[in-house]
C-alpha angles and dihedrals in degrees: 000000000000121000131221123257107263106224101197098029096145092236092295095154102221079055090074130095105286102044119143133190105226108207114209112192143141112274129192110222124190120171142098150287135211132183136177129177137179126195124186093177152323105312096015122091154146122193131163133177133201119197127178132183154178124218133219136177122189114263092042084282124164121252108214130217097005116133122223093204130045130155124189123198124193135177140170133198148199113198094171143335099299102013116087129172131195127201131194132175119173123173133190122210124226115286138180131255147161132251119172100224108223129177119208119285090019121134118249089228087065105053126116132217115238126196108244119179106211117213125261116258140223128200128182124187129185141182129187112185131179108203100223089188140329088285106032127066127179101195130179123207137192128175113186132179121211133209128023098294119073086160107117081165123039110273086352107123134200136196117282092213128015121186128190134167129164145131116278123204116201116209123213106200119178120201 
């Protein structure tokens, strides 16, 4: 959940204003998986899973920041005999979280928790990669997120794009 600005937090770092306590504990999860794959050959294939679940801490206590549904959809391709291209596509439901709601020169002490349901999220990555050689690669690479929300995290943002390219060597060692 995440904590109050301590206003007077003597510079300790996890003190400032996106501080978080992480609970680890043991949850109880009970749902249920799905998986499909195709395959057309060798290099070519779909495949997506669902999962849904739902949480629960000891003591009837909330888990925060769990979703109860994800899906996950790959695929690879082969286009021709050096040209490859992979897809990825993952999305997180809404899920619930905890912010303390503080207004300047409050004390900490006097803070309160407040529900937030955080939006659901949706994340594509691609590669598209021309195999020069055995040895040599030159691969391009997008992640993208989708929708307003690029929080996997609450107030944790991500980059909306992400763009790589480059040259890639593959080394062959024999020991």
């Amino acid at each position: 959940k995440r904590l109050p600005y301590v206003h007077n937090n003597n510079d300790i770092p996890y003190c400032l204003g996106n501080a978080y306590e992480v609970i680890y504990d043991n949850i109880n999860q009970m749902g249920i998986i799905t998986a499909l794959q195709m395959r057309f050959s060798e290099y070519n294939k779909i495949s997506l899973e669902t999962r849904y679940f739902e949480y629960q801490r000891a003591g009837d206590l909330k888990a925060w920041n769990l979703p109860k549904l994800s899906l996950e959809v790959q695929g690879n391709f082969r286009l021709a005999k050096r040209f490859f291209i992979q897809l990825n596509g993952q999305f997180m439901g809404k899920r619930e979280s905890q912010k303390y709601n503080i207004t300047p020169l409050q004390d900490q002490n006097d803070a309160f928790a407040t529900l937030e349901t955080l939006p659901s999220v949706f994340s594509v990555a691609s590669e598209i990669t021309w195999k020069i050689s055995d040895h040599w690669d030159v691969f391009y690479e997008n992640h993208l997120y989708l929708g307003e929300s690029t929080s996997r995290w609450a107030y944790y943002l991500n980059q909306q794009q992400l763009h790589l390219g480059g040259v890639r060597y593959k080394f062959n060692i024999n020991l």
